[in-house]
C-alpha positions in Angstrom: 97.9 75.3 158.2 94.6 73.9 160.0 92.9 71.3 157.5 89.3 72.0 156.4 86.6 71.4 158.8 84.5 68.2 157.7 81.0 70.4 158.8 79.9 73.7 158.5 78.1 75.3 161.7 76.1 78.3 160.9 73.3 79.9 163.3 70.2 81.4 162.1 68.5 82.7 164.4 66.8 80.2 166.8 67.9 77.4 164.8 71.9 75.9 163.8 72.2 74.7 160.8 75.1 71.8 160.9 76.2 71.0 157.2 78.3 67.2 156.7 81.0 68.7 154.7 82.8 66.2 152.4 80.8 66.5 149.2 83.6 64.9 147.6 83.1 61.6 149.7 79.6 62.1 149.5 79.8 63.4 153.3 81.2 60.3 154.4 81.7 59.9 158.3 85.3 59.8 159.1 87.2 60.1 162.5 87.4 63.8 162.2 84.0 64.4 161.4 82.7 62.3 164.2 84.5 64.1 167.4 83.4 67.4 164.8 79.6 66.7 165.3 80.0 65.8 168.4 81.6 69.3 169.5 78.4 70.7 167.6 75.9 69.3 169.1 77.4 70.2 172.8 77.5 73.5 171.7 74.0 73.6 170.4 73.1 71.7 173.7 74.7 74.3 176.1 73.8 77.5 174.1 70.2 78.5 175.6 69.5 80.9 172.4 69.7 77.7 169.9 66.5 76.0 170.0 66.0 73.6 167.1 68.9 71.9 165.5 69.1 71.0 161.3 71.1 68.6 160.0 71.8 68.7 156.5 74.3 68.1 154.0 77.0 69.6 151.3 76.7 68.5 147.5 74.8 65.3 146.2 74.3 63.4 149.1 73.2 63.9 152.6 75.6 60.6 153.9 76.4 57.9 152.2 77.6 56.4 155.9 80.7 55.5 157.5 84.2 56.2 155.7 85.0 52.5 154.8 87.9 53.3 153.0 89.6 55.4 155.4 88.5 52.9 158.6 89.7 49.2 157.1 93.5 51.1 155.7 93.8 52.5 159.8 92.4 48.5 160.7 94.5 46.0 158.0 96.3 43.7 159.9 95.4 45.2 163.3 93.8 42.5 165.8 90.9 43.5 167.4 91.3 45.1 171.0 92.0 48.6 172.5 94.1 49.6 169.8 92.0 48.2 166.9 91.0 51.8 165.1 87.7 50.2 163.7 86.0 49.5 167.6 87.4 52.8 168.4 85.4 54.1 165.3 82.1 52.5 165.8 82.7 53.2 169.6 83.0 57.2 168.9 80.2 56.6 166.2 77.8 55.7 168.6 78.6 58.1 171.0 77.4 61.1 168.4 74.3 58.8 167.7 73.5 58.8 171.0 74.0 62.6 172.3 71.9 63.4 169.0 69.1 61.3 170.2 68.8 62.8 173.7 69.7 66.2 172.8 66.5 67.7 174.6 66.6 70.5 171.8 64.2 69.3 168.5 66.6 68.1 165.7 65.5 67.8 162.0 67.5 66.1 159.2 66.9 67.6 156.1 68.1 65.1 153.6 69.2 66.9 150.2 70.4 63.7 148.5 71.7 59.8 149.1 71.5 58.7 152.2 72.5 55.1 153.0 74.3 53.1 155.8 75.4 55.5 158.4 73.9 58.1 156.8 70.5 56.5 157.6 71.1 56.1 161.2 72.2 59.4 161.6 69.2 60.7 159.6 67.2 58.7 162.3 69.2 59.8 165.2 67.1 62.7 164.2 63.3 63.9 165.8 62.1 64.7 162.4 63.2 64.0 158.4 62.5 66.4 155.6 63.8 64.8 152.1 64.3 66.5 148.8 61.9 64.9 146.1 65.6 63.1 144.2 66.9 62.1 147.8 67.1 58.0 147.7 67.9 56.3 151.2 68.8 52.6 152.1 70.8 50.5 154.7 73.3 49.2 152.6 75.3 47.8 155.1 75.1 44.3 153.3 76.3 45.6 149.6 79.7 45.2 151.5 79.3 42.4 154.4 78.7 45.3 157.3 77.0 44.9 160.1 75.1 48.0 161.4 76.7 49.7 164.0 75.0 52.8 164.8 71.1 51.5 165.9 70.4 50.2 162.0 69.1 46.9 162.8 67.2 47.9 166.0 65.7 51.6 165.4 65.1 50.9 161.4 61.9 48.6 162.6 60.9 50.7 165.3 60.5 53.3 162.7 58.9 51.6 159.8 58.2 47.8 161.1 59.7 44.4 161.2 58.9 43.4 157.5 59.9 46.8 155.7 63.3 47.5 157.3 64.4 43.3 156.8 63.5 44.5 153.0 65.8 47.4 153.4 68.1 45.7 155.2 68.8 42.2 153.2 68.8 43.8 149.7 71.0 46.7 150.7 68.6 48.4 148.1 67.9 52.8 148.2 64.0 53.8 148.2 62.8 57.0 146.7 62.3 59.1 149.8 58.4 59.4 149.1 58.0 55.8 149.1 59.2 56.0 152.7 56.6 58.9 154.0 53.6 56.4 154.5 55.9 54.0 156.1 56.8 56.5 158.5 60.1 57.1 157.8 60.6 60.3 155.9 57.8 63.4 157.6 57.9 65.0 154.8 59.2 65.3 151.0 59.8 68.6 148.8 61.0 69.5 145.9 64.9 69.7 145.7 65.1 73.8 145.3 62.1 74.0 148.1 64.1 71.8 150.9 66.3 74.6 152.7 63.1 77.0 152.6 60.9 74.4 153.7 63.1 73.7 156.5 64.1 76.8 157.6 60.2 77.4 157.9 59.4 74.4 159.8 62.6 75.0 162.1 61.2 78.7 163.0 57.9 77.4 164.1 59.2 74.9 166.1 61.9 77.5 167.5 58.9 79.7 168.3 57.7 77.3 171.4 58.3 77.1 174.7 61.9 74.8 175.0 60.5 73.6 178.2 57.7 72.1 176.8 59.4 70.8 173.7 62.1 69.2 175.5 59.7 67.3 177.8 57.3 66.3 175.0 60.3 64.9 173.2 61.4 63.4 176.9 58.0 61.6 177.6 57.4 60.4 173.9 60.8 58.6 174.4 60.2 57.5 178.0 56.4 56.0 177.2 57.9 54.0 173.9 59.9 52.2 176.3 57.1 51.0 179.3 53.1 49.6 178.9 51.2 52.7 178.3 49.2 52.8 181.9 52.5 53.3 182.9 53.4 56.2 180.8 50.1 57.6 181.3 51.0 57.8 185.0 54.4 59.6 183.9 53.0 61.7 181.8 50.6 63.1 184.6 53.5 63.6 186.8 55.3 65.9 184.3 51.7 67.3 184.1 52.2 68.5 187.5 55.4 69.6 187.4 54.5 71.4 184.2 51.7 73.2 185.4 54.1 75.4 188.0 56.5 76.7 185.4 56.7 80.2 183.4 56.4 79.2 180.0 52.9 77.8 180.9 51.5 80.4 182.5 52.7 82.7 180.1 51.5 80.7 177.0 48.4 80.9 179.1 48.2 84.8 180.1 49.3 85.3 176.3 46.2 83.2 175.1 44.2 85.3 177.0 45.2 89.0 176.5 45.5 87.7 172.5 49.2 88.4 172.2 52.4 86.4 171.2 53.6 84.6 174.0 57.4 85.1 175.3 58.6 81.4 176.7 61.8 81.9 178.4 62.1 77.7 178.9 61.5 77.2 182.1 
């Protein structure tokens, strides 16, 4: 008999829906949900008629991180090296983290409860995050002497400075999700029945544009954070360029002028 999956993958539409499955450990990344999401995001990646991706979760929480129980019984007693199932973990961990991040398709995580830990960083693996009005997130890595493995320490401040995410970080306390909108965190925050609708709306309007162009807006925003901006200015020109040449544009354009809906075909 084939054991439960750990996520649920449902399409609708232009838009998959992913679903942490493991309400009963509060969605809780384990091995088996790692390679899981992984195999989910290649096949939103590869599938040309999914265009935004939603990443929510099952029951109370949206992930309350890393399966700490299930990781240190595989590691007791186990010295690290190649065979030490904790580095193969975090190792696995981080290679979901970062196929999420440079999926070229939008992603939004809609958080429907606790998110802490891992949770977080997947949450901000993420382009966008919607949160219910009762969802509370955290780092919480220090509650239990963890080190962040998954881009906690370095994107946290990126997101929401330096002095906010040490606050978040040292304390190992959970924020109300608003509190975290003007920080920059959160994009938005809806009440808990609205959150599915809300998101289903925003993910259909963002499905609605040209791939191409969404997938080199998200590109250059992530290219320019990295250089001085003359320099991504110069980039950004160069796409420009490129850009100017392909179908989408000048069908977004003809569209604008005959005053109909335009039909992007991504490239």
């Amino acid at each position: 008999m084939q054991p439960p999956l750990t996520i649920r993958f449902e399409q609708r539409g232009a838009v998959a829906w992913i679903t942490l499955n493991r309400p009963d450990a509060m969605n809780a990344v384990s091995d088996t949900m790692g390679a899981e999401l992984l195999e989910a995001i290649e096949r939103c990646e590869h599938d040309p008629s999914i265009r935004v991706i939603v990443l929510t979760g099952a029951g109370r929480a949206f992930c309350a991180g890393a399966d700490l129980k299930g990781v240190f019984e595989k590691s007791s007693g186990v010295e690290p090296g190649p065979s030490d199932p904790m580095g193969k973990f975090l190792e696995n961990v981080n290679v979901v983290m970062d196929r999420l991040r440079a999926c070229p398709k939008p992603s939004i995580a809609a958080l429907n409860g606790l998110t802490m830990a891992g949770g977080l960083e997947l949450a901000m693996a993420c382009d966008l995050i919607i949160a219910a009005e009762s969802a509370r997130i955290g780092d919480a890595h220090a509650n239990f002497g963890v080190f962040p493995g998954a881009g906690g320490a370095v994107v946290l401040p990126r997101r929401i400075g330096a002095t906010a995410a040490k606050y978040l970080l040292f304390t190992g306390d959970t924020m109300p999700a608003r509190e975290l909108v003007p920080l920059g965190l959160v994009n938005r925050v809806v009440p808990d029945a609205e959150l599915v609708p809300e998101v289903e709306k925003l993910a259909s309007r963002i499905a609605s544009k040209s791939p191409l162009v969404l997938r080199r807006m998200k590109q250059a925003v992530a290219d320019g954070l990295e250089q001085p901006q003359a320099s991504a200015l110069r980039l950004e020109r160069l796409v420009v360029d490129a850009h100017r040449h392909s179908h989408d544009m000048q069908e977004g354009l003809a569209a604008f002028v005959g005053k109909r809906t335009p039909e992007f075909k991504g490239y």
